[in-house]
DSSP file (Angstrom, degrees, kcal/mol; ACC not computed):
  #  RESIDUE AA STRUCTURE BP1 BP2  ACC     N-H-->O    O-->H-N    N-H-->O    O-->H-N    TCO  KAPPA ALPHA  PHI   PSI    X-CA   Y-CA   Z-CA
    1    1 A X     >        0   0    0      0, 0.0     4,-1.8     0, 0.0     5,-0.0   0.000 360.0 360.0 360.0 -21.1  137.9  112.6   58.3
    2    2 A X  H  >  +     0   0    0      2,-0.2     4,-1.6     3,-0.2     5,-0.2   0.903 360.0  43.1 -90.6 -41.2  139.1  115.9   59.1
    3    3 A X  H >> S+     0   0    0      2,-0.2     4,-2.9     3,-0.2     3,-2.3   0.973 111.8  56.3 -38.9 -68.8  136.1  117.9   57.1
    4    4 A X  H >> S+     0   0    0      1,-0.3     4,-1.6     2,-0.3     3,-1.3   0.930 112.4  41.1 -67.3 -73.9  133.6  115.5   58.6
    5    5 A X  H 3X S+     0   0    0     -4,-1.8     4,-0.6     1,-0.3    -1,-0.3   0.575 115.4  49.0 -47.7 -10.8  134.9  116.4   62.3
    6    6 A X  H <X>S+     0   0    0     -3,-2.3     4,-1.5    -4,-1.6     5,-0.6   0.699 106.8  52.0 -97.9 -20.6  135.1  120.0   61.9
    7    7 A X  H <X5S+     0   0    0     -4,-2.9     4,-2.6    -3,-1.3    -2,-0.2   0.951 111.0  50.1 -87.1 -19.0  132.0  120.3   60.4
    8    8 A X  H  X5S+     0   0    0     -4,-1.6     4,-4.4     2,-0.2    -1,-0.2   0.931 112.0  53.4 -29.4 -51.0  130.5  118.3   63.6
    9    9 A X  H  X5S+     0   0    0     -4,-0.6     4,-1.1    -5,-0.4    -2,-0.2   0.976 110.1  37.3 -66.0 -58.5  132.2  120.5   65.4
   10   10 A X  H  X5S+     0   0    0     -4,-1.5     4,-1.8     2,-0.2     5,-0.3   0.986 112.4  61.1 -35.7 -64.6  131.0  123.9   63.9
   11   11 A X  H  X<S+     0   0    0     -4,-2.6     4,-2.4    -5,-0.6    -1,-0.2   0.923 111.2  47.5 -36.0 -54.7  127.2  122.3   63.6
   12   12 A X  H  X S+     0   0    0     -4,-4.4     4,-1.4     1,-0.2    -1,-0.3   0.692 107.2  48.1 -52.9 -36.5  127.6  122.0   67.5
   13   13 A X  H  X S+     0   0    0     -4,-1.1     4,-2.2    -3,-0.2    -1,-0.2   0.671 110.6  53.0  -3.7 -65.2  128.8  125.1   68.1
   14   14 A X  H  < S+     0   0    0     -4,-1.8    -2,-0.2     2,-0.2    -3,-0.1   0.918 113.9  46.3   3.0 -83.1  125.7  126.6   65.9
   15   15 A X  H >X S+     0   0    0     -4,-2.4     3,-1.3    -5,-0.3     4,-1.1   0.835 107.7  58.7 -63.3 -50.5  123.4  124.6   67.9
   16   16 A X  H >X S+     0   0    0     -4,-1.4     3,-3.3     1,-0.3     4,-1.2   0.961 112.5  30.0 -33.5 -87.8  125.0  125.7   70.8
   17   17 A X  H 3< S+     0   0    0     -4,-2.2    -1,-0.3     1,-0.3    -2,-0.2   0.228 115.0  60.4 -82.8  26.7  124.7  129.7   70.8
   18   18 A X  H <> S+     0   0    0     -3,-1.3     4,-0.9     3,-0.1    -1,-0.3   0.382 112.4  48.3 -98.8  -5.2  121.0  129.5   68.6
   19   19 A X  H <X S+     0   0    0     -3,-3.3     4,-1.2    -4,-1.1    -2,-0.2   0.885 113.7  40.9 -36.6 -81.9  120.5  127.6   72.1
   20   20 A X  H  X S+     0   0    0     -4,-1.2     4,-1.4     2,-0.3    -3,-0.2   0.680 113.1  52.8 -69.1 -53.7  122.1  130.4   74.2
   21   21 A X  H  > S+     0   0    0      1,-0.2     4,-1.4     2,-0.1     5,-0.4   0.965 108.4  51.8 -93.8 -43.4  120.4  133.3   72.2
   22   22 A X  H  X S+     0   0    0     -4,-0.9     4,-0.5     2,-0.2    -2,-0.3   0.821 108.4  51.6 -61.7  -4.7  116.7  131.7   72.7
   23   23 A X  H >X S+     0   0    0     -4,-1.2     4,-1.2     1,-0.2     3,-1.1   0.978 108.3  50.0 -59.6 -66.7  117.2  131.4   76.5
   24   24 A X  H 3X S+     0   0    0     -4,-1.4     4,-1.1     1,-0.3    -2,-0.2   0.657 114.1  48.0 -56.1 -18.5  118.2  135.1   76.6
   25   25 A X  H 3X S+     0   0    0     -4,-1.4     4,-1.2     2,-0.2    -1,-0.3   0.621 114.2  44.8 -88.0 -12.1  114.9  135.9   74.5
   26   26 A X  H << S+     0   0    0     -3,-1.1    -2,-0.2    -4,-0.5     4,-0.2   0.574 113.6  43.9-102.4 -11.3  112.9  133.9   76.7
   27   27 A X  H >X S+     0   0    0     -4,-1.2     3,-3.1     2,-0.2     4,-2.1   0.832 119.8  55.8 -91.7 -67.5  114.5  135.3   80.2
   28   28 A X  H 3X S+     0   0    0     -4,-1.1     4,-0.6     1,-0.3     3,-0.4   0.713 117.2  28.0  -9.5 -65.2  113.9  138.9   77.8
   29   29 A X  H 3X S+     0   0    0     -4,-1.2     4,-1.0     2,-0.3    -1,-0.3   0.506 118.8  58.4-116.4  -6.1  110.1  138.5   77.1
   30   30 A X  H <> S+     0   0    0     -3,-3.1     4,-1.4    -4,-0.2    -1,-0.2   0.742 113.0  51.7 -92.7 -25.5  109.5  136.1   81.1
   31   31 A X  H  < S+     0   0    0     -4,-2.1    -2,-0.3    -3,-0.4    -3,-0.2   0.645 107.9  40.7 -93.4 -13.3  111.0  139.8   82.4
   32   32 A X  H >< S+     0   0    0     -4,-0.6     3,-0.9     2,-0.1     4,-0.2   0.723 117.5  56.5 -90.0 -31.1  108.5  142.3   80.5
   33   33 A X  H >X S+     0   0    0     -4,-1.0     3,-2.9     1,-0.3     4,-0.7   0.906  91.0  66.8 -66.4 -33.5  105.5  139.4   81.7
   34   34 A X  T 3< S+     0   0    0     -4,-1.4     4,-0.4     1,-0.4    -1,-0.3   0.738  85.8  71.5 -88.5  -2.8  106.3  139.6   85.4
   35   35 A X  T <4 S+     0   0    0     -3,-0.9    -1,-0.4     1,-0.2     4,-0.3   0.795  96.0  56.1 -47.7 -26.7  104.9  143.4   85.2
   36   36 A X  T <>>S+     0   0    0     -3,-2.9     5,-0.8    -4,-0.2     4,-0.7   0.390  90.4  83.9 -94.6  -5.9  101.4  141.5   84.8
   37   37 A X  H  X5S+     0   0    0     -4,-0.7     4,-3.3     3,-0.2    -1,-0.2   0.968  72.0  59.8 -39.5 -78.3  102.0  139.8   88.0
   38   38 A X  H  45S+     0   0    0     -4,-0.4    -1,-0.2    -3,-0.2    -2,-0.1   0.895 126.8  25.9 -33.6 -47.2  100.9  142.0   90.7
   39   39 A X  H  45S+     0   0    0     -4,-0.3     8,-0.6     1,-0.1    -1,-0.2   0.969 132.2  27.9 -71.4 -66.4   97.5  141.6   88.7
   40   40 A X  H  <5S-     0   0    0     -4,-0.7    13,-0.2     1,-0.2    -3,-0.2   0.558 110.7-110.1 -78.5 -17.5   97.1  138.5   86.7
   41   41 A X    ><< -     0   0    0     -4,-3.3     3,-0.9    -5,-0.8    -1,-0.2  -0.254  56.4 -34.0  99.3-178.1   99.6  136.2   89.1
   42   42 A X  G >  S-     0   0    0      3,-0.3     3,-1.7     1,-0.2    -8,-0.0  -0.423 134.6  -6.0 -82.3 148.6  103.0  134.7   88.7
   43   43 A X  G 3  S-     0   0    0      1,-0.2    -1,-0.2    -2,-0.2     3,-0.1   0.570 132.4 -56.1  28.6  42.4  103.2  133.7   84.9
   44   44 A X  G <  S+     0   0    0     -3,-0.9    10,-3.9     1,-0.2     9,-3.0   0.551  96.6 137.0  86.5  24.6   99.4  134.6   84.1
   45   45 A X    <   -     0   0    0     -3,-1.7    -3,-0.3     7,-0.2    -1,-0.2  -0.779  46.0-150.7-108.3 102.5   98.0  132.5   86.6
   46   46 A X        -     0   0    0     -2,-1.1    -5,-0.2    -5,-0.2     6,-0.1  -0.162  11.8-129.9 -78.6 156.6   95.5  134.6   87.9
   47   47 A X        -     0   0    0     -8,-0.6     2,-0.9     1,-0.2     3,-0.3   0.616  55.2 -53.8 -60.4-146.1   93.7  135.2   91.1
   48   48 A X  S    S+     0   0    0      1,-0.2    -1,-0.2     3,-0.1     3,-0.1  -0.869 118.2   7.8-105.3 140.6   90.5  135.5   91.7
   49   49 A X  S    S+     0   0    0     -2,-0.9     2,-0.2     1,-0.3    -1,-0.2   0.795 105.7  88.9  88.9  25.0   88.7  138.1   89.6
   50   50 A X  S    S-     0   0    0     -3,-0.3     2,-0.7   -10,-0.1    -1,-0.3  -0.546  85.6 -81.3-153.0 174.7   91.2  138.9   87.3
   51   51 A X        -     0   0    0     -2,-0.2    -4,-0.1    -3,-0.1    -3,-0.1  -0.847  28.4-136.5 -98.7 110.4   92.1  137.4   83.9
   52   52 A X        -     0   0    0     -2,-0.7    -7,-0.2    -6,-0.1   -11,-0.1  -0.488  19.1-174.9 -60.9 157.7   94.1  134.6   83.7
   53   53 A X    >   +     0   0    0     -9,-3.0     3,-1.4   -13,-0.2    47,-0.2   0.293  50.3 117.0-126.6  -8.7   97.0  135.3   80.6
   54   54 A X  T 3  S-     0   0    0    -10,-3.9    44,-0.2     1,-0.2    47,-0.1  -0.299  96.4  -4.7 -61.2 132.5   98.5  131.4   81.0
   55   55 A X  T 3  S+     0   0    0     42,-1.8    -1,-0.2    45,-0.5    43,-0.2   0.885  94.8 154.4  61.5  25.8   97.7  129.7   77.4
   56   56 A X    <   -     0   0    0     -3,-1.4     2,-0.6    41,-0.6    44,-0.1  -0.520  54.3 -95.1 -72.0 149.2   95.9  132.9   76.5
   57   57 A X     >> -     0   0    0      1,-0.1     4,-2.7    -2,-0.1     5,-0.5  -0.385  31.9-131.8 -53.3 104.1   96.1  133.1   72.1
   58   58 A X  H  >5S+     0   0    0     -2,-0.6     4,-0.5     1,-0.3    36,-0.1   0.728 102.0  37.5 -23.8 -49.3   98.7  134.9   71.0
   59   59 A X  H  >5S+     0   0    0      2,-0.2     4,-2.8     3,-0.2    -1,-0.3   0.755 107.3  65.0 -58.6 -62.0   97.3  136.6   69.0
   60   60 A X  H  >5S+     0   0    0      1,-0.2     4,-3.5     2,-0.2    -2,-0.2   0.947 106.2  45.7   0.9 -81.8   94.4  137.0   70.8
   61   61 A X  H  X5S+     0   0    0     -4,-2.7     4,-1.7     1,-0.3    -1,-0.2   0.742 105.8  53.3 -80.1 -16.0   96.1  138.8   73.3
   62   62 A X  H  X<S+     0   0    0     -5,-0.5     4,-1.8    -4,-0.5    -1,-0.3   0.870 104.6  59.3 -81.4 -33.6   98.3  141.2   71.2
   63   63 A X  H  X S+     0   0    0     -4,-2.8     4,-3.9     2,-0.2     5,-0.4   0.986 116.3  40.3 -39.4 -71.7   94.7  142.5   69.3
   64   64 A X  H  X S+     0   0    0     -4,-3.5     4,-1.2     1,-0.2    -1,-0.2   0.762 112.5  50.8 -41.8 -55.2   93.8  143.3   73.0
   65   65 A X  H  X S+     0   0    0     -4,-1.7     4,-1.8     2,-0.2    -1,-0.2   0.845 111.5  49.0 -53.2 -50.2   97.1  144.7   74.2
   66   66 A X  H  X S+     0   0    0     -4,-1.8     4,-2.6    -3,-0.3     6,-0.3   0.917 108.9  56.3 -65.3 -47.5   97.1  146.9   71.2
   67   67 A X  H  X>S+     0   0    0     -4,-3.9     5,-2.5    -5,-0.3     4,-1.3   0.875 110.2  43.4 -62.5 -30.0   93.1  148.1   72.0
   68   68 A X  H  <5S+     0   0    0     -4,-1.2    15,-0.3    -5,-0.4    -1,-0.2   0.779 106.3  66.4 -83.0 -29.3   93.9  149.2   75.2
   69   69 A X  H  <5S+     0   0    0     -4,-1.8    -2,-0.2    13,-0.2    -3,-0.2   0.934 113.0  31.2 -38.0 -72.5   97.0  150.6   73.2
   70   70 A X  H  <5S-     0   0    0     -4,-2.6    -2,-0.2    12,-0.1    -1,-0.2   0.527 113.8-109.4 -64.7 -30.9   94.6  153.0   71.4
   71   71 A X  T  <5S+     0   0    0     -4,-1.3    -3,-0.2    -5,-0.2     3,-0.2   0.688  81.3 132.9  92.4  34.2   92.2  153.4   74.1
   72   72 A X  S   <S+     0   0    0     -5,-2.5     2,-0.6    -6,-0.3    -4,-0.2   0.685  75.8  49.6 -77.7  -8.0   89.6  151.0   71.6
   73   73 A X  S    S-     0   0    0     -6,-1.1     2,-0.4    -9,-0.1    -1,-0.2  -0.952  96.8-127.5-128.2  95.7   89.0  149.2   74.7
   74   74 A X        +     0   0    0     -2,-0.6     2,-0.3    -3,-0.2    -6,-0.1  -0.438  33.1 168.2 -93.2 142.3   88.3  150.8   77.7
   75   75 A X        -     0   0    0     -2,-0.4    -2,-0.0    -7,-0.1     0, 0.0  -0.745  33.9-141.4-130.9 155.7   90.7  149.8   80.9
   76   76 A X  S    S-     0   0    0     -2,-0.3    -1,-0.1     3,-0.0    -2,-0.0   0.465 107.9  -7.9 -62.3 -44.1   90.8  151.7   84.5
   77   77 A X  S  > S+     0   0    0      3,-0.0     4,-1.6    -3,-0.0    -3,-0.0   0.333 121.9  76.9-160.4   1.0   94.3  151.0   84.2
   78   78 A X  H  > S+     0   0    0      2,-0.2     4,-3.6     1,-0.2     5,-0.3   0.843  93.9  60.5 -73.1 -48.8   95.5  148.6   81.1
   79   79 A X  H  > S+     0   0    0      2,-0.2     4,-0.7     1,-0.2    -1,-0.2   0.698 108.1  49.9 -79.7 -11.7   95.1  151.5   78.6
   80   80 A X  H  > S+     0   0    0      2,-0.2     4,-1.0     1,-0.1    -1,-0.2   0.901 120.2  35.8 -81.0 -74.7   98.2  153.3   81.3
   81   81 A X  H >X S+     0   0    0     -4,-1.6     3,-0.8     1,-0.3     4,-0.8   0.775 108.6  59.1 -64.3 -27.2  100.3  150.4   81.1
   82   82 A X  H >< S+     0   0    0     -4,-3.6     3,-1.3     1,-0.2    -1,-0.3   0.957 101.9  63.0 -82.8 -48.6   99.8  149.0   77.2
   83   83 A X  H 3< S+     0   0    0     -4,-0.7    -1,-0.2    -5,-0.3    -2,-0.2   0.570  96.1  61.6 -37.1 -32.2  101.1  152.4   76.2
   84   84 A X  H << S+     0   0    0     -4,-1.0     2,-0.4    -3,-0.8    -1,-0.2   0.734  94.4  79.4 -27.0 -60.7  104.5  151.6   78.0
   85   85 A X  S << S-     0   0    0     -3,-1.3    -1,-0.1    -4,-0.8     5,-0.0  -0.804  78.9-121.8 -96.3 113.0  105.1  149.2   76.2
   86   86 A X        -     0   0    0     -2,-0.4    -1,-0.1     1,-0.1    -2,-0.1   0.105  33.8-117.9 -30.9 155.9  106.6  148.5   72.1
   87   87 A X  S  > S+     0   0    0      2,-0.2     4,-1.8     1,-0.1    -1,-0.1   0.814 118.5  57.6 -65.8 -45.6  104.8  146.8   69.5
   88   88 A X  H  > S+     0   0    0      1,-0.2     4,-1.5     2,-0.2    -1,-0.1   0.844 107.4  46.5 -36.2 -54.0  107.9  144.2   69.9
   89   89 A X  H  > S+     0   0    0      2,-0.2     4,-0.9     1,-0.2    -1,-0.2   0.483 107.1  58.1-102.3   3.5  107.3  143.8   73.3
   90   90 A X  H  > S+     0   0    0      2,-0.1     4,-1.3     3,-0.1    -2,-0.2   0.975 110.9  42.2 -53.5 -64.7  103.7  143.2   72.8
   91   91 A X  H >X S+     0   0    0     -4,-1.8     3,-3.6     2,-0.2     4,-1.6   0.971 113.0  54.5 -70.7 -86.4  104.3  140.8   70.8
   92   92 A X  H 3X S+     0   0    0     -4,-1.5     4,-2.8     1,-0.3    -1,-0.2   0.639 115.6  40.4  12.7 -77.1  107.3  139.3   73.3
   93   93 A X  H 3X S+     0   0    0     -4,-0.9     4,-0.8     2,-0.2    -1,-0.3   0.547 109.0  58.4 -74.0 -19.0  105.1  139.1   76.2
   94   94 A X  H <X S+     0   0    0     -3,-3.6     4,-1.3    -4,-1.3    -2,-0.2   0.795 108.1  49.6 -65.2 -47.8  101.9  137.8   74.3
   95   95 A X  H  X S+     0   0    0     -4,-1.6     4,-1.5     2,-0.2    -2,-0.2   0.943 107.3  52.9 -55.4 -52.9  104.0  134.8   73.2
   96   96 A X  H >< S+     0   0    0     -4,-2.8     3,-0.7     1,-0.2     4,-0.2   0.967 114.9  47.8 -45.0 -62.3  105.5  134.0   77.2
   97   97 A X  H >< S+     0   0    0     -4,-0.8   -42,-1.8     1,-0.2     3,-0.8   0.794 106.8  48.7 -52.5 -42.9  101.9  134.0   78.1
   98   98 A X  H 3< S+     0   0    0     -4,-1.3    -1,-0.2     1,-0.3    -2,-0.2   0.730 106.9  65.6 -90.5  -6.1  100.5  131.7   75.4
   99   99 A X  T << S+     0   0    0     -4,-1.5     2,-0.8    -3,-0.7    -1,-0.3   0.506  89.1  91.5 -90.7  10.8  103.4  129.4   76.3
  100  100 A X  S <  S-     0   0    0     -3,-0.8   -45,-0.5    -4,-0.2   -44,-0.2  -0.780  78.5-100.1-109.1 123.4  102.2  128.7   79.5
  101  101 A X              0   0    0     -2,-0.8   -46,-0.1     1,-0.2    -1,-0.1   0.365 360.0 360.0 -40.5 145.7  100.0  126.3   81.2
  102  102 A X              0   0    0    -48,-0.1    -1,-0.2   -47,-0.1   -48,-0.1   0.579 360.0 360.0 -86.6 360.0   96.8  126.8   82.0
């Protein structure tokens, strides 16, 4: 009985802080997105004339981030800001986006 309750206990515990570190990755990658505010709106629900980035592809949207990266893409001001920014937190901040409603 004693096995069988400590290992509950540990499994919970597990669950617990793999809990606890995806929160902190998700406050992490919701805090590199809200630089695309000012443009795109709060959490990539955009204004008018602008791109919305809510439910954008993931993928998608790091291929882009990454042209503008390189300057394959020509931006006014994208090609500034994608440069800023890690391949890591490409990625980070493409994923926050594609989790969000459209």
């Amino acid at each position: 009985m004693k096995k069988t309750t400590s290992a509950i206990y540990i499994s919970g515990l597990l669950a617990f802080f793999a809990g606890a570190a995806q929160a902190a990755e998700d406050v992490g990658s919701r805090n590199l997105a809200a630089a695309c505010a000012a443009c795109h709106g709060t959490n990539g629900h955009a204004v008018t004339g602008m791109s919305a980035l809510a439910g954008m592809d993931k993928a998608y949207m790091v291929k882009t981030m990454q042209e503008f990266k390189t300057g394959k893409r020509p931006a006014t001001v994208m090609h500034q800001l994608a440069k800023g920014y890690s391949d890591d937190q490409i990625g980070q901040i493409a994923e926050f986006f594609a989790k969000q409603q459209k």
